[in-house]
C-alpha positions in Angstrom: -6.8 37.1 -15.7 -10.3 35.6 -14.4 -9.8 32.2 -16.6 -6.1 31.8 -14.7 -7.2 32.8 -11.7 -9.7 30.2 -12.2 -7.5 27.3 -13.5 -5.4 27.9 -10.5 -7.8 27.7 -7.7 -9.2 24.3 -10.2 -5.5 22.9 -9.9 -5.4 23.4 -6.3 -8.8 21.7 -5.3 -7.5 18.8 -7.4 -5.0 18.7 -4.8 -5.7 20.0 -1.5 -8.1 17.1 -0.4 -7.2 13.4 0.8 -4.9 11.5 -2.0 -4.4 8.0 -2.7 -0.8 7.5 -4.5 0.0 4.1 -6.2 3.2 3.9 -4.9 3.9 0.3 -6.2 1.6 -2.1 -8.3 4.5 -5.3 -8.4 4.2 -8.5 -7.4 7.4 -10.9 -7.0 8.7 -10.6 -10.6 11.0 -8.4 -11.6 9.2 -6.4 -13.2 11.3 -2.6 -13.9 7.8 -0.9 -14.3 6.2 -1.9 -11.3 7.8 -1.5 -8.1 7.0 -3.7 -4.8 3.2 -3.2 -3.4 2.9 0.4 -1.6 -0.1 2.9 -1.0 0.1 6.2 0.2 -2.9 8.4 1.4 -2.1 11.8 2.1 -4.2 13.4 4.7 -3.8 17.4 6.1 0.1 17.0 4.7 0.8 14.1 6.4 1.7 10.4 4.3 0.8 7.1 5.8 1.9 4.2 4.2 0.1 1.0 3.6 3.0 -1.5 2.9 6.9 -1.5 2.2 7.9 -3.3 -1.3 10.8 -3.0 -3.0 12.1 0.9 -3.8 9.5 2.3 -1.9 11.5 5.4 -0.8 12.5 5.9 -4.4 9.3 5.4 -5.5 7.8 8.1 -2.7 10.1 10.2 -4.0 9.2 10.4 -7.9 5.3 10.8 -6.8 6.8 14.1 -4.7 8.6 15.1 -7.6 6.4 14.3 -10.6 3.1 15.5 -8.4 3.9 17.8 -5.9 3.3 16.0 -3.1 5.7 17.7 0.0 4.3 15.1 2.6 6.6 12.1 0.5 9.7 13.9 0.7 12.2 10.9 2.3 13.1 12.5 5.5 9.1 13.0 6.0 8.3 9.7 5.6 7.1 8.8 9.6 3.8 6.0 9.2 3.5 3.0 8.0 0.8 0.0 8.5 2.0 -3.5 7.4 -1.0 -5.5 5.5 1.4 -9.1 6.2 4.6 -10.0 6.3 5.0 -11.4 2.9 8.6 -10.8 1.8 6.8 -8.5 -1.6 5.2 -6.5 1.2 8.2 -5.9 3.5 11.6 -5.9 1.2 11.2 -2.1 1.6 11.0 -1.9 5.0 14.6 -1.6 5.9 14.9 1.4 3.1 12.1 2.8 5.1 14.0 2.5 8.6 17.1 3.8 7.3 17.0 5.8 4.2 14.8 8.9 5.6 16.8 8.5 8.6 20.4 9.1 6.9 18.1 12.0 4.9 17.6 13.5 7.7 14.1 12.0 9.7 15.1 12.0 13.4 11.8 10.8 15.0 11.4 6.7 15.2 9.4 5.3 12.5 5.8 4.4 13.5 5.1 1.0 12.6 1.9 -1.1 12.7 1.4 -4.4 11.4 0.6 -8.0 12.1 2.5 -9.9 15.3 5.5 -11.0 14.0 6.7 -7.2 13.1 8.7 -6.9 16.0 10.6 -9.8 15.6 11.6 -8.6 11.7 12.5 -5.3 13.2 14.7 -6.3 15.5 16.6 -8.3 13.3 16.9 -5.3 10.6 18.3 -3.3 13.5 20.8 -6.2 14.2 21.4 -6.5 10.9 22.3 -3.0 10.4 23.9 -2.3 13.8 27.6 -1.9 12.1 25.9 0.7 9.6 24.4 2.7 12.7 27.1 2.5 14.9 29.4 4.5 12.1 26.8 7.0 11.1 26.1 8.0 15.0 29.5 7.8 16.0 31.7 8.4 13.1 32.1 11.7 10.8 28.9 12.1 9.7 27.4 12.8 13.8 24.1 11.0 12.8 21.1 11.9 14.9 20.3 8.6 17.6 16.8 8.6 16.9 15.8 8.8 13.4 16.4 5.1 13.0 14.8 3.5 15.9 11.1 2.2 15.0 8.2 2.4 17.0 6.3 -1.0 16.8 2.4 -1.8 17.4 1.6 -5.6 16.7 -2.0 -4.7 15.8 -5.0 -6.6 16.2 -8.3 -6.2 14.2 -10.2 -2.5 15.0 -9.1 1.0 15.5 -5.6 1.2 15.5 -4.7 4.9 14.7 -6.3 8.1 15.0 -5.0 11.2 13.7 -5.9 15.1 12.6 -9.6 13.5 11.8 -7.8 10.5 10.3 -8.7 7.0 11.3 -7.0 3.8 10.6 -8.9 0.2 11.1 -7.3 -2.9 10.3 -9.5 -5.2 9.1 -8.9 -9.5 9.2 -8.7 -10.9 5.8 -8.1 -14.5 4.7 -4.5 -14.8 2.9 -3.4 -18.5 2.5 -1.3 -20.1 5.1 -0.8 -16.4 6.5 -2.4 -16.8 10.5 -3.1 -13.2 10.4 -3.2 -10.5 7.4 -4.9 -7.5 7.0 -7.0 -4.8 5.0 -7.1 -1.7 6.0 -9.7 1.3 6.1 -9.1 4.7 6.4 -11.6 7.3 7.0 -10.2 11.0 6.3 -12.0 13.6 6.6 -13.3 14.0 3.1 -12.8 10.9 2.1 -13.0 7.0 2.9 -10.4 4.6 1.7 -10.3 0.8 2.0 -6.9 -1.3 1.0 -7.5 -4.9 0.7 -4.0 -6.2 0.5 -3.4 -9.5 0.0 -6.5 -11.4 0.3 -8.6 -13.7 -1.2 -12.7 -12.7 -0.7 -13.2 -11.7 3.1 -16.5 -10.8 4.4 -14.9 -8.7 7.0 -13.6 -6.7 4.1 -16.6 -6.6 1.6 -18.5 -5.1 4.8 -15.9 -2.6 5.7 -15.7 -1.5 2.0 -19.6 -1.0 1.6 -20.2 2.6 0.5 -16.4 3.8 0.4 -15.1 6.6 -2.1 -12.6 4.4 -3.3 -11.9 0.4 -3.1 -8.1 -0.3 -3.6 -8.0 -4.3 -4.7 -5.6 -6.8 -5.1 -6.7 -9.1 -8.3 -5.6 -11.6 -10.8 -6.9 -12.9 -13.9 -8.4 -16.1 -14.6 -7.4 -15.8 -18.4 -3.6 -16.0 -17.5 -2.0 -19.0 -18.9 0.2 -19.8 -15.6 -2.1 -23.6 -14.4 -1.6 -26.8 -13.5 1.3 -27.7 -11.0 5.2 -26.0 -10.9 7.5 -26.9 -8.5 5.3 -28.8 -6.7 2.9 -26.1 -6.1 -0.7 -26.3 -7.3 -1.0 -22.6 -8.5 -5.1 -23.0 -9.0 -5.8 -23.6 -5.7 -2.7 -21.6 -3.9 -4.5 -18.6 -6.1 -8.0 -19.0 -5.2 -6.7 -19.5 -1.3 -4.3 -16.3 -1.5 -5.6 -14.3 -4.2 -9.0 -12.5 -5.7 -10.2 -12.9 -9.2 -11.6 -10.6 -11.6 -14.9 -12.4 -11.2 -14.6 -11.9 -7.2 -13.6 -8.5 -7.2 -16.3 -8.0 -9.7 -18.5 -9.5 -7.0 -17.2 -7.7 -4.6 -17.9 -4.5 -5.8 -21.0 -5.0 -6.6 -21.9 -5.5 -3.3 -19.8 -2.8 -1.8 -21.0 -0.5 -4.6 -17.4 2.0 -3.9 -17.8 5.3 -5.9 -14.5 3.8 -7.5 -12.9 0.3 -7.7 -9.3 0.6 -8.0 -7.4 -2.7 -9.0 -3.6 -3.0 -8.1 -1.2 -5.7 -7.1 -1.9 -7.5 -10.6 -0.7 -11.1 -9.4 0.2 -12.4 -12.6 1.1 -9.1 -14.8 0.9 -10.5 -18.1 -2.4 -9.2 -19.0 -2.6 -6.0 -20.6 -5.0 -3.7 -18.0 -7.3 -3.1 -20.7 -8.1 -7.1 -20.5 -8.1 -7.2 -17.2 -10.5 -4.8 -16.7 -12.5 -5.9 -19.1 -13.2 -9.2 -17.4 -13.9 -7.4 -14.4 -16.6 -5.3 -16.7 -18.3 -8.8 -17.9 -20.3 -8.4 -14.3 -19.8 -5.1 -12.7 -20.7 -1.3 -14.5 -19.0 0.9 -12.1 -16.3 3.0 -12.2 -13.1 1.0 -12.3 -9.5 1.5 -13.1 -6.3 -0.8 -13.3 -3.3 1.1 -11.3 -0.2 1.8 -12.4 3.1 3.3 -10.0 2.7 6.5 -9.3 -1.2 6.7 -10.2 -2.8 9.6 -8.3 -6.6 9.0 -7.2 
């Protein structure tokens, strides 16, 4: 009785602190394993979101199902911060808007992201406008509010406090992009940085110094993708865009997180045990390659 009383009260410690759930690893390919980039960290029951890809509801709810997470139950899912408005990072977002709504959400989604959000929003809504006209007006009596999105073009700093919870968005350099983000999140047992899509960016390597976990973009510089394809010189579009092993190596050494997390694997046709063992040539720390639905 003692030794399940104790496995219990193990199982629920594992649990009843600040999670990080790997909602999506993708990248652009098709890939049926890995599902557009999306973060969740749930916090005192709650789930914020840190990006839309493709099948994020879905993918919310297998992590409720396979892990017993309440808080990413579809009509619960309320918050959502926006790295850049790459169409990988925001293909989602209209399943976001309007599949917890038709589930049965009926406050506005609370949306933060770069300037440019707005805009995207109001043409989903246009978009859409048939879809809600028949659901609030025809048999099924839809609620008027669930759909509607609450929009804060964000600029670098504190943008979100909540229950102990505190979001800052952080400026990182991605490409052509004039403004992208990372994001850190200080809970109150844990401290979270996101990184997006970035390539290296001080702002971020300070805000990630000393944090529980370091969620990182990365790509490998073994993959055989080089030279020029449609015009595009993929070299230097990754080293402007993108982070290698070697950087986030780098990175983490410096920032020295009690775990390095990689995710958004650019190219996705190295194995994660080669991938993170060019990420182990330099750096000795704890570090894991993410798959969907990953739990940390």
């Amino acid at each position: 009785m003692r030794w399940l009383l104790l496995s219990v009260l193990t199982c629920f410690s594992a649990f009843a602190g600040t999670q990080v759930v790997i909602l999506g690893t993708g990248t652009p390919r098709a890939d049926p394993d890995r599902s557009g980039p999306a973060v969740a960290v749930i916090s005192n029951d709650q789930a914020y979101l840190f990006d839309a890809g493709p099948g994020v509801v879905r993918r919310a709810a297998a992590a409720s199902r396979v892990h017993g997470i309440p808080a990413l139950n579809a009509s619960r899912l309320g918050r959502v911060f926006l790295t850049h408005l790459h169409s990988d990072h925001t293909l989602g977002l209209p399943d976001l808007i309007f599949s917890p709504w038709v589930l049965g959400r009926t406050a506005p989604l609370d949306l933060f992201g770069p300037p440019g959000v707005k805009a995207m929003v109001d043409h989903i809504e246009a978009a859409w406008q048939q879809d809600i006209d028949i659901r609030v007006h025809g048999l099924e009596h839809g609620n008027e509010t669930g759909y509607k999105v609450t929009v804060h073009e964000i600029e670098p700093g504190v943008v979100y406090r909540e229950s102990g919870l505190k979001v800052t968005a952080i400026p990182v350099h991605h490409g052509s992009w004039p403004k992208a983000f990372g994001y850190r999140i200080d809970a109150p047992d844990r401290s979270i940085v996101i990184s997006g899509d970035c390539s290296p960016s001080p702002a971020l390597l300070e805000a990630a110094k000393g944090c529980d976990l370091l969620l990182h973009e990365v790509y490998s510089e073994t993959e055989p993708e080089h030279g020029r394809r449609n015009g595009v010189d993929w070299p230097e579009y990754m080293r402007q865009f993108h982070t290698s092993t070697a950087q986030v190596a780098e990175i983490a050494n410096q920032a020295k997180p009690k775990l390095l997390v990689v995710y958004h694997q650019v190219w996705g046709s190295v194995e994660d045990e080669a991938l993170l063992k060019e990420i182990r040539r330099t750096y000795l720390g704890n570090v894991r390659s993410a798959k969907d639905l990953d739990v940390y």
